[in-house]
C-alpha positions as CSV (number, residue, x, y, z in Angstrom):
1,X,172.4,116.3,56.0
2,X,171.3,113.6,58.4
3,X,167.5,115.1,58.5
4,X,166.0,112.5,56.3
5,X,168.0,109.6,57.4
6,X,165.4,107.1,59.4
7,X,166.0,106.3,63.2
8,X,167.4,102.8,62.1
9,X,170.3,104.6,59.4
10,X,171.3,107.2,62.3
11,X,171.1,104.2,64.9
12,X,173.8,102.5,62.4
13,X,175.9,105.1,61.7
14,X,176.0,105.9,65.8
15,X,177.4,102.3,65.8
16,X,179.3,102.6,63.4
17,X,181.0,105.9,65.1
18,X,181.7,103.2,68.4
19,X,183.0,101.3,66.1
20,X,186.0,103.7,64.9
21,X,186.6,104.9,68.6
22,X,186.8,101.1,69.5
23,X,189.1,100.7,67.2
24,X,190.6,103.6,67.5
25,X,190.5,105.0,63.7
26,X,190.4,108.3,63.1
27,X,188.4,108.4,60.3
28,X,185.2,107.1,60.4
29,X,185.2,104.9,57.1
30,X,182.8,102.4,54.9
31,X,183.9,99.2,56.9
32,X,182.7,100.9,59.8
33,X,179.4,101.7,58.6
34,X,178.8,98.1,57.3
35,X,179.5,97.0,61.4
36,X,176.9,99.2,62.3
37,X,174.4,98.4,59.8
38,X,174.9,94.6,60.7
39,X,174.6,94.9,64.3
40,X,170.8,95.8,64.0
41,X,169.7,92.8,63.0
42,X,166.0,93.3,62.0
43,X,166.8,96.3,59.9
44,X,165.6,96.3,56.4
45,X,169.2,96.2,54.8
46,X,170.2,93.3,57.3
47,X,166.8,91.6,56.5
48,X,167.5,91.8,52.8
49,X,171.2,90.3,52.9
50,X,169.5,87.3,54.7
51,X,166.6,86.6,52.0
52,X,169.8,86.5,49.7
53,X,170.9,83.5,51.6
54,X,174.1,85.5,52.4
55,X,175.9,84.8,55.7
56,X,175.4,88.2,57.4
57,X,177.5,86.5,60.5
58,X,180.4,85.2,58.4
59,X,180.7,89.1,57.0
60,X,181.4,90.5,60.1
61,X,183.6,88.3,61.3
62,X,185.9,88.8,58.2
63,X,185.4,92.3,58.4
64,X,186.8,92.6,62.0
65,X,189.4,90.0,61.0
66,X,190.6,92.3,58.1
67,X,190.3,95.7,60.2
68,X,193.1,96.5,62.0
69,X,192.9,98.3,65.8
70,X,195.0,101.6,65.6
71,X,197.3,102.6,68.1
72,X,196.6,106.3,68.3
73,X,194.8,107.7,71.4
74,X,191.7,109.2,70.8
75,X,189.6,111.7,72.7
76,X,187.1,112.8,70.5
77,X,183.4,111.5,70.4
78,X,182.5,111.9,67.2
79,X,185.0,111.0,64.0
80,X,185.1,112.9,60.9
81,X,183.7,111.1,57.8
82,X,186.7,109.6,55.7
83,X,186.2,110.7,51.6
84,X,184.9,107.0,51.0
85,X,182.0,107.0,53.8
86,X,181.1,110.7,52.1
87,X,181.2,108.8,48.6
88,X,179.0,106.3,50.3
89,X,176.5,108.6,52.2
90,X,175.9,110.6,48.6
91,X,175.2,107.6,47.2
92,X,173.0,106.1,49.8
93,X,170.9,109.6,49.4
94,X,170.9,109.3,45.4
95,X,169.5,105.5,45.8
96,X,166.5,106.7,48.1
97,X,165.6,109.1,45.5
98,X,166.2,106.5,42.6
99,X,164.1,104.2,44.8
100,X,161.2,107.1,45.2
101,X,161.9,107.1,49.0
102,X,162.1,110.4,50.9
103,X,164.4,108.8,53.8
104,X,167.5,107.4,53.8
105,X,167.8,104.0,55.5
106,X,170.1,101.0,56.6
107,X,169.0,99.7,53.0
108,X,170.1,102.7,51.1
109,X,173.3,102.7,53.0
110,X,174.1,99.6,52.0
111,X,173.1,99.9,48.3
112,X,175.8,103.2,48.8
113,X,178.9,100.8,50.2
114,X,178.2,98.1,47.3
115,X,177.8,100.5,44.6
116,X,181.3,102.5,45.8
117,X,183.2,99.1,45.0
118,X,186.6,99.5,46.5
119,X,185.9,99.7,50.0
120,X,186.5,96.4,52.7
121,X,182.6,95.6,53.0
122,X,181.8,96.1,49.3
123,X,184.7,93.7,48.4
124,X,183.1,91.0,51.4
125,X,179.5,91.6,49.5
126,X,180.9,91.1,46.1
127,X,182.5,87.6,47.1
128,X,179.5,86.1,47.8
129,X,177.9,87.5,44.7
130,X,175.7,90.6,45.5
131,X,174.5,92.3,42.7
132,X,173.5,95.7,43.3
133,X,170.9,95.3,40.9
134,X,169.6,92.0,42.8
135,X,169.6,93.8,46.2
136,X,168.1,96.8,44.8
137,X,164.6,94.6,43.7
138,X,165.1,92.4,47.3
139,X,164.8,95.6,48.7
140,X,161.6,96.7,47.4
141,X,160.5,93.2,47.5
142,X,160.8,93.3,51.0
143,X,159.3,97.0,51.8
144,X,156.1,95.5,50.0
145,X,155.3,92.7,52.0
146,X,156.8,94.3,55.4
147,X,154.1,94.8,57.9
148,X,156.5,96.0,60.5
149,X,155.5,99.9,61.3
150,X,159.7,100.2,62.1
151,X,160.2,99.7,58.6
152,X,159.1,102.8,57.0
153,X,156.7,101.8,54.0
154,X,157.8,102.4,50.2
155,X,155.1,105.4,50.0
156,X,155.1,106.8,53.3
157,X,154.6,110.8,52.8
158,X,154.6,110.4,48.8
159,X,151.4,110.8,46.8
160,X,150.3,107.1,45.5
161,X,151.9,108.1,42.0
162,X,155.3,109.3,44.1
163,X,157.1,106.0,44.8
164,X,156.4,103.9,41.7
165,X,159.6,102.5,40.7
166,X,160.8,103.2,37.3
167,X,161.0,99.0,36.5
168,X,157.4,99.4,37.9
169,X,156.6,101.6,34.9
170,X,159.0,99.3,32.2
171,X,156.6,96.9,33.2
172,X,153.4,98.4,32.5
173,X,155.2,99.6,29.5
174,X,155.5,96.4,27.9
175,X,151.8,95.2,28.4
176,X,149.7,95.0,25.5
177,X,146.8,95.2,27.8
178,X,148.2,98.6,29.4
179,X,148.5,100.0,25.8
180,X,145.3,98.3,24.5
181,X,143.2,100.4,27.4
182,X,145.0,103.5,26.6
183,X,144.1,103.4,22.9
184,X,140.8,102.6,24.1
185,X,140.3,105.7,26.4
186,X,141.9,107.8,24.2
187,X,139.3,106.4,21.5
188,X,136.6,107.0,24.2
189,X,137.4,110.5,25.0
190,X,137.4,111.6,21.3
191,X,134.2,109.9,20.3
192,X,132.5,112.2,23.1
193,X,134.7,115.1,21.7
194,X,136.7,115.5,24.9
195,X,140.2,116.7,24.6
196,X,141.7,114.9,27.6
197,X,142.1,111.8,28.9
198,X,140.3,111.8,32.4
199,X,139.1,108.7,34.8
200,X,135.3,108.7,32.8
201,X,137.5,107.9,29.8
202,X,139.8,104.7,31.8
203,X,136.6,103.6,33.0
204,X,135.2,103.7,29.5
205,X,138.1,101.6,28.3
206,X,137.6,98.7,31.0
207,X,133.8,98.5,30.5
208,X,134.9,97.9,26.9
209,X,136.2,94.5,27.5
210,X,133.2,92.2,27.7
211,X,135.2,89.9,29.8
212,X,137.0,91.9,31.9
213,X,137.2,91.5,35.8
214,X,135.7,95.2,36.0
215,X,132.9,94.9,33.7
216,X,131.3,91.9,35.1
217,X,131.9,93.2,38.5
218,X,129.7,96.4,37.5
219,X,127.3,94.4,35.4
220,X,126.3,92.7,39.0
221,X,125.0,96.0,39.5
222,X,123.5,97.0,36.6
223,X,126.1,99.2,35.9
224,X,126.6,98.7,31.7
225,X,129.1,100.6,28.8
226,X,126.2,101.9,27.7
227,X,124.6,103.8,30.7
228,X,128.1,105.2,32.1
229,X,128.7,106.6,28.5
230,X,125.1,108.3,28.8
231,X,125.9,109.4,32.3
232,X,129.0,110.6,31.2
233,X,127.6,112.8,28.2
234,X,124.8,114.4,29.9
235,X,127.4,115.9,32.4
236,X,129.3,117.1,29.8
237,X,126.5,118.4,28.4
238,X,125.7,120.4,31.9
């Protein structure tokens, strides 16, 4: 299951594996997960916490004050996953693909322990007001401006179309601009009898706004509405 976890999210939940044998749990459960994820400190889920202004050090130490050591003794290496760090890990998977990412990382794991509510570290990250909804766009905030290779990018493997985040599109949505240029290539496209909407018929629409960025770019080189809609109807003419 751990295939499309990035080396940073295994890295954590190694950590957080010492950390149940340290404390000699025999579970390994969400509290430990959180240690893990917070002792890599230039991991993306670490890195957003901080832009939050929350106190990454003060959450650790009140999660090791609040975990108490077990007295069992304990000789395996690797301890099973408690129902709640399953819970957390499905999540953490579900918010990679509600993010468009095809890994899991430290971020995703974190967005999994807040949105699972009832465990130690979700409580610590409620108390000093994390939103999941806040961290989610902090999150994507930070992938976009990241120029760290570690960290991998929003888009890495996807097509360019892939990754777009669905608040991304409620954006675009909402702009009278987005839906002015789409009335105006679909106009476009069915004055030149054309029954789908291709790139010609976007380009179309841009060069149709005298003002536009794009139009007086092209104008600089003598590239006008009028000879791109010729162009474009003696090659549909071919």
């Amino acid at each position: 299951m751990h295939e499309r976890f990035s080396d940073r999210a295994r890295r954590a939940l190694a950590l957080a594996n010492l950390e149940a044998i340290r404390l000699h749990h025999e579970n390994l459960a969400p509290v430990h997960v959180m240690l893990g994820i917070l002792s890599i400190g230039d991991c993306v889920g670490v890195l957003s916490l901080r832009n939050m202004d929350v106190d990454v050090d003060s959450i650790r130490e009140e999660l090791n004050k609040r975990v108490e050591p077990g007295h069992k003794e304990l000789h395996q290496t690797k301890m099973a996953q408690s129902a709640e760090t399953r819970q957390i890990i499905a999540f953490a998977i579900e918010e990679a693909r509600k993010l468009g990412h095809k890994y899991v990382g430290t971020e995703h794991l974190l967005l999994g322990t807040l949105r699972e509510g009832k465990n130690v570290a979700a409580l610590a990250l409620t108390a000093r007001n994390v939103k999941i909804e806040a961290l989610r766009e902090e999150i994507l905030t930070l992938l976009r401006s990241s120029t760290d290779e570690n960290h991998t990018p929003t888009a890495a493997g996807h097509d360019s179309h892939e990754w777009i985040h669905q608040q991304e599109l409620a954006k675009a949505f909402r702009s009278p601009k987005f839906w002015h240029r789409l009335i105006l290539a679909v106009d476009s496209a069915n004055r030149l009898g054309h029954g789908e909407i291709k790139d010609e018929h976007l380009l179309l629409a841009l060069l149709r706004e005298p003002d536009g960025f794009v139009t007086q770019m092209l104008a600089e080189k003598g590239v006008t509405l009028d000879w791109v809609r010729d162009r474009i109807t003696r090659a549909s003419a071919i």
